[in-house]
VEXLOVO-264461 format. One record per residue (C-alpha): residue number from 1; residue in one letter; x, y, z. Coordinates in Angstrom, 2 decimals, always signed. Example, Ala and Ser with C-alpha at 12.3 -4.5 7.8 and 13.67 -1.06 7.14 Angstrom:
<sites>
+-----+----+---------+---------+---------+
:   i : aa :      c1 :      c2 :      c3 :
+-----+----+---------+---------+---------+
:   1 :  a :  +12.30 :   -4.50 :   +7.80 :
:   2 :  s :  +13.67 :   -1.06 :   +7.14 :
+-----+----+---------+---------+---------+
</sites>
This chain:
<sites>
+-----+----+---------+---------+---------+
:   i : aa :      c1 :      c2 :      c3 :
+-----+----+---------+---------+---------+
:   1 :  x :  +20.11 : -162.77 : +105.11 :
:   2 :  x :  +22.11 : -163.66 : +108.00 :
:   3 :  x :  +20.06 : -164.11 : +111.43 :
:   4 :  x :  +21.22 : -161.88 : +114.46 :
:   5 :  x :  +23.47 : -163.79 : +117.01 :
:   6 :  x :  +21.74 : -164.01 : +120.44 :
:   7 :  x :  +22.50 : -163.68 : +123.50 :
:   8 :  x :  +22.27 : -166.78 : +125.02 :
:   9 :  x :  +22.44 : -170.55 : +123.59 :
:  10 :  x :  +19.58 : -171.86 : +122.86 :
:  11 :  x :  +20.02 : -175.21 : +124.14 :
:  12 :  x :  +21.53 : -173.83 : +127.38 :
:  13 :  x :  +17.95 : -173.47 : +128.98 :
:  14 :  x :  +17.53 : -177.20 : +129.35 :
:  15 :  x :  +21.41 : -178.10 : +130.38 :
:  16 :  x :  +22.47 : -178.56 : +134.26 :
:  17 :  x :  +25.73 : -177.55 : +134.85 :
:  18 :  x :  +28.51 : -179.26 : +136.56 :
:  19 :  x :  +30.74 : -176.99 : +138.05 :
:  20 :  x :  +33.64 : -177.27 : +140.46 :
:  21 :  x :  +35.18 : -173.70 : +141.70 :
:  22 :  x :  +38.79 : -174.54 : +143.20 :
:  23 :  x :  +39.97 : -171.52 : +145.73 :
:  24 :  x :  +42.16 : -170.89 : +148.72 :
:  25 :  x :  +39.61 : -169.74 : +151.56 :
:  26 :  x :  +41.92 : -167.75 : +153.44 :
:  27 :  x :  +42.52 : -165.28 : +149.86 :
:  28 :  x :  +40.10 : -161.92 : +148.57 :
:  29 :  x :  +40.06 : -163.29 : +145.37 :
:  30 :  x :  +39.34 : -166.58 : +146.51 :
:  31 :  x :  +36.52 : -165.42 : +148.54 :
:  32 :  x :  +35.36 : -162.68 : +145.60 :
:  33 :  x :  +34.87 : -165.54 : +143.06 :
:  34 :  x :  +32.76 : -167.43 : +145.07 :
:  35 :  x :  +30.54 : -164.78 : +145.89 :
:  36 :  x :  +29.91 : -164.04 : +142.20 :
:  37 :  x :  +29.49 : -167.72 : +141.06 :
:  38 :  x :  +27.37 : -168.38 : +143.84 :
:  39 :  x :  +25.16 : -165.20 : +142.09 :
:  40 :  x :  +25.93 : -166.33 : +138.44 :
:  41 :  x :  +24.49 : -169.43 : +138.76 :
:  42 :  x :  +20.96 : -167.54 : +140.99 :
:  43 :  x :  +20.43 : -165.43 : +137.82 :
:  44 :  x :  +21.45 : -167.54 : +135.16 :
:  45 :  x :  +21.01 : -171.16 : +135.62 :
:  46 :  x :  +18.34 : -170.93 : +138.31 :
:  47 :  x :  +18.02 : -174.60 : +139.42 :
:  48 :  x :  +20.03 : -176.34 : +136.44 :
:  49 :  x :  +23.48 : -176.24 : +138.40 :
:  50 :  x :  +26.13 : -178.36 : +140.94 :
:  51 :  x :  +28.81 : -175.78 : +141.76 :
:  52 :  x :  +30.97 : -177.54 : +144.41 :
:  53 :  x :  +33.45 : -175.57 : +145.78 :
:  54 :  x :  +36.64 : -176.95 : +147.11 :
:  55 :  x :  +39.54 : -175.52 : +148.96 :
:  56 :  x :  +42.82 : -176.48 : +147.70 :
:  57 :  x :  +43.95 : -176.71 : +151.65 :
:  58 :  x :  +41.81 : -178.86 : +152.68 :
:  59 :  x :  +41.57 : -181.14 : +150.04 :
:  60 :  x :  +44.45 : -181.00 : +148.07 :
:  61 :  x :  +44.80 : -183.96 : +146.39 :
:  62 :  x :  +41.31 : -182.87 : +144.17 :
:  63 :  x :  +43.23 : -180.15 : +143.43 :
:  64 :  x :  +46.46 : -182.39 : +142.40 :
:  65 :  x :  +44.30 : -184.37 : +140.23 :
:  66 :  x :  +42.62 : -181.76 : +138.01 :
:  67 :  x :  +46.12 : -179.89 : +137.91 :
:  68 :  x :  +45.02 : -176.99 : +139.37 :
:  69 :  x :  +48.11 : -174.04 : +139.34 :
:  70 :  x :  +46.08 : -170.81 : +140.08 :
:  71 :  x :  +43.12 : -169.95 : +142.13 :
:  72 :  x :  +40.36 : -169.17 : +141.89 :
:  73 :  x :  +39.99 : -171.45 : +138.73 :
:  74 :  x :  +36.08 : -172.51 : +137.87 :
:  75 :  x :  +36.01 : -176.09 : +136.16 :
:  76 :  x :  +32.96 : -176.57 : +134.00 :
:  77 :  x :  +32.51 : -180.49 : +133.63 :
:  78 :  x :  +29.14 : -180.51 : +132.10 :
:  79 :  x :  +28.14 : -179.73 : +129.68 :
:  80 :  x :  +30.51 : -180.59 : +127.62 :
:  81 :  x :  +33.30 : -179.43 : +126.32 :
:  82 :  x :  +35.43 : -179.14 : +129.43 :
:  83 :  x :  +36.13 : -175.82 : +130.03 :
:  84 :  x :  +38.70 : -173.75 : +132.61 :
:  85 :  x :  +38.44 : -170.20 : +133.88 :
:  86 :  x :  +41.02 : -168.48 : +135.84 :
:  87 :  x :  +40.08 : -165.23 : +138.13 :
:  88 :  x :  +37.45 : -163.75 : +140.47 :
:  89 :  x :  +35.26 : -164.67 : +137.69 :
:  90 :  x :  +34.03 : -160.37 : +138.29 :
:  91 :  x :  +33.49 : -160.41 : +134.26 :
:  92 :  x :  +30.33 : -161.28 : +133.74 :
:  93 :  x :  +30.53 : -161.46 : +129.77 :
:  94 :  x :  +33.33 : -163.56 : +130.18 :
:  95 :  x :  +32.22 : -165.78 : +132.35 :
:  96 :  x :  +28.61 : -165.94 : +130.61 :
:  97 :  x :  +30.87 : -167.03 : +127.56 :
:  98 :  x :  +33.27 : -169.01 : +129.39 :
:  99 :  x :  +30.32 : -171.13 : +130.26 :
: 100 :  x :  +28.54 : -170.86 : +126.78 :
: 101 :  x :  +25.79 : -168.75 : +128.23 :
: 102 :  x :  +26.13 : -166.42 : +125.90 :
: 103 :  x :  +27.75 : -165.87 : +121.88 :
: 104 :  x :  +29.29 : -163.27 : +121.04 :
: 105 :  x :  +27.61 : -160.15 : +119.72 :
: 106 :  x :  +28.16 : -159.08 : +116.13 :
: 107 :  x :  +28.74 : -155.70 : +117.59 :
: 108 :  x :  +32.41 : -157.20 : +119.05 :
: 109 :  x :  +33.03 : -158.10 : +115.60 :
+-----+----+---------+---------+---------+
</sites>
């Protein structure tokens, strides 16, 4: 008998998370994402996270060298694998997945 997928990962308790949010300050977006990464990471990885954020203007070459072409784009370095995420990152479940936080549910099945 097949066991239930859950929610979260189980080794995703112990991780820290290295994660670089690329945005342009002076957009809505921009300043959406960062609001709800900034409350992502209070609720989900309380403690176990870096989230640097960096504004393509001011530093652009960072930007350049991780071939950024859209903001707001989240960059999860750690753990691995490497992951990208393009948006106001307002979708919570995709996000939480994005960032292996969370499996899928046999109900999307």
């Amino acid at each position: 008998m097949k066991k239930p997928l859950k929610k979260t990962s189980p080794h995703s308790r112990q991780r820290k998370y290295v994660l670089r949010l690329y945005v342009s300050r002076s957009t809505l977006k921009s300043q959406l994402a960062i609001k709800n990464m900034k409350r992502l990471c209070q609720e989900h990885l309380k403690g176990r996270y870096d989230l640097e954020v960096i504004d393509i203007h001011k530093q652009p070459h960072l930007a350049r060298d991780e071939q950024i072409v859209a903001v707001p784009t989240l960059i999860k370095r750690l753990p691995l694998p490497l992951r990208r995420l393009v948006g106001d990152m307002s979708d919570l479940n995709k996000v939480l997945f994005g960032l292996d936080l969370r499996t899928i549910s046999t109900n999307c099945l």
